[in-house]
N, C-alpha and C positions, 0 to 999 in steps of 0.2 A: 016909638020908643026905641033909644040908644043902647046898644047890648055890648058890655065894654070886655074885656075877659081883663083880670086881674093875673099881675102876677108878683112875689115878694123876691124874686129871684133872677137875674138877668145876665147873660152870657154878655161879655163885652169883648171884640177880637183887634178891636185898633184905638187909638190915642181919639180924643178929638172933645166936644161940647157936645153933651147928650140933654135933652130936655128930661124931663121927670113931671109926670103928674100924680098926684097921690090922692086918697080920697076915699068916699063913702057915696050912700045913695043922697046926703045931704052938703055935701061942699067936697070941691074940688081945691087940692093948691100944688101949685105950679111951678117948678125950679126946676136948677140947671143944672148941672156939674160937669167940671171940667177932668176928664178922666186921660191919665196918661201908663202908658203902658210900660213899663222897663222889664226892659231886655239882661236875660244873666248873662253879662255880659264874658266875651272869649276871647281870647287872642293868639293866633295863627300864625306865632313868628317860629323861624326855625332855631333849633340851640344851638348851631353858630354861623357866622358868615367869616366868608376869605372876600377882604375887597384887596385892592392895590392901595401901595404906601401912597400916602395923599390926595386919595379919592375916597370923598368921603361918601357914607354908606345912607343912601332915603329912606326910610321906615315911617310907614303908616299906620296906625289901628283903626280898626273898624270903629266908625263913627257912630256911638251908641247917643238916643237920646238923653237927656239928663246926665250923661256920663262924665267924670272928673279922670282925667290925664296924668298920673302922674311919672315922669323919669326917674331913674337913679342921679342923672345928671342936672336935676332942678327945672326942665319943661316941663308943660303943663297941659300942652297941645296935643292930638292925636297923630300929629307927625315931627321926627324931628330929621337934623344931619346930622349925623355921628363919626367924626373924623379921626378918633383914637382908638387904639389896640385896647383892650380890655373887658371887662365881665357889665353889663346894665341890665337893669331891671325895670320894668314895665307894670305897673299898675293901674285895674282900670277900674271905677266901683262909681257907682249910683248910692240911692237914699238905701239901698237894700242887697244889693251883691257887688262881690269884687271879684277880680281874677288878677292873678301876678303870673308876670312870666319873667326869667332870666335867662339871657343868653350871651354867647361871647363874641366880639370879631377881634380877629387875627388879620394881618394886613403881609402880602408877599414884599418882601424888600430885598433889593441888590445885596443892602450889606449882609444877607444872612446865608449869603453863600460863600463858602471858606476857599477860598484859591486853592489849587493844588502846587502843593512845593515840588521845584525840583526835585528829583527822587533818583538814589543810587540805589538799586538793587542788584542781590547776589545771587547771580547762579538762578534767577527765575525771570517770566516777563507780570509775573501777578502782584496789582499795587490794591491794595484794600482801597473801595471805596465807601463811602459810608456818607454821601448826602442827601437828605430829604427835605425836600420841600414839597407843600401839600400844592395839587397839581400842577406840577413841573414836570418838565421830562429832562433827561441830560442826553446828548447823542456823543458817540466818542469817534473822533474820526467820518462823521457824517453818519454814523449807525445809533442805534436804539443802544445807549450805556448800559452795562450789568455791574453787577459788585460779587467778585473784586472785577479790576476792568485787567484785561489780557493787552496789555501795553507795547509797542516798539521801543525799539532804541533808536534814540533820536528827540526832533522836535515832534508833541503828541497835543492835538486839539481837543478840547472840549467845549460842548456848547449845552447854556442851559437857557431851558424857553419855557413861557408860560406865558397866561392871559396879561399880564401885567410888563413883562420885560424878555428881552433876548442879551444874553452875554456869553463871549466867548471867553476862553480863557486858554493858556496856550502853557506848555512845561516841555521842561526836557528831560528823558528817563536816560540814566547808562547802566547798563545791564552789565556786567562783572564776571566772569566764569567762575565756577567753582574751583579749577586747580590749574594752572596755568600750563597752556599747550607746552609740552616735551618737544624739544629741540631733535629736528632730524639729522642724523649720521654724518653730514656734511655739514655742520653749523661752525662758522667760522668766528670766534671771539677776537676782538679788537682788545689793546692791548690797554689794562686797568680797566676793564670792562669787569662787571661785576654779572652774576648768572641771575642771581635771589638776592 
């Protein structure tokens, strides 16, 4: 005699064709089911990325079974190339959960660094500086740049660098006194020469 143990309830932990036998002490019947498992599906991207102007940015999502793709930009695939500045959004969903994600890329570009103008200043060597770019560094004179930057008179280097590009840029500062040096005891005037 066969001692079967019954049970109405069954733990399933993976995808796959499970047989099924169902029954009494007087017939047995016998089937299949194709059971698959979905995953809530996640997505692990970060809320923004900095690539460089014209290199365009790879992004993957995790490859869910059964899962539907969708872009803000019309793919449909779990990976796409994203070669423009701006905000997209990521959609991932099965026959039963979704998840959205949105994030931005910012891309570093030459043009978005403003030259520094010739510059006359009075009576000081302090020229306000005020540019930012997200990781850049600016060196002034081959040093670590501050703002404002403590300037020479003369020709004054600046160089900016990051992952993506290196440019110099070069200006000339003239520095001005505040009251114009007093003529000493023996100054000799020529003649229609003017003082002020």
């Amino acid at each position: 005699m066969e001692h079967r143990r019954y049970a109405k309830l069954f733990s399933i932990t993976a995808s796959g064709l499970y047989k099924v036998a169902v029954g009494n002490v007087c017939n047995i019947i016998n089937d299949s089911v194709t059971v698959a498992i979905l995953t809530v599906p996640s997505i692990d991207f970060s809320n923004q990325y900095l690539t460089c102007q014209y290199t365009p940015l790879q992004l993957t999502a995790t490859t869910y079974t059964g899962a539907n793709y969708a872009w803000s930009n019309g793919r449909t695939t779990a990976g796409v190339s994203l070669s423009s500045e701006g905000k997209y959004t990521l959609t991932v969903s099965n026959a039963y959960f979704s998840a959205q994600k949105t994030f931005e890329i910012k891309q570093l570009k030459v043009s978005d660094y403003k030259p520094v103008a010739d510059t006359i200043l009075c009576n000081q060597n302090i020229l306000p500086f005020k540019q930012t770019m997200p990781e850049t560094k600016f060196f002034y004179q081959n040093k670590l740049a501050s703002n404002p930057l403590k300037v020479l008179q003369g020709l004054n280097t600046l160089t900016i660098t990051n992952p993506c590009f290196t440019i110099t840029d070069t200006f000339n500062i003239q520095i001005i006194p505040k009251e114009p040096r007093p003529f000493s005891s023996d100054t000799a005037i020529c003649y229609k020469m003017k003082l002020f």
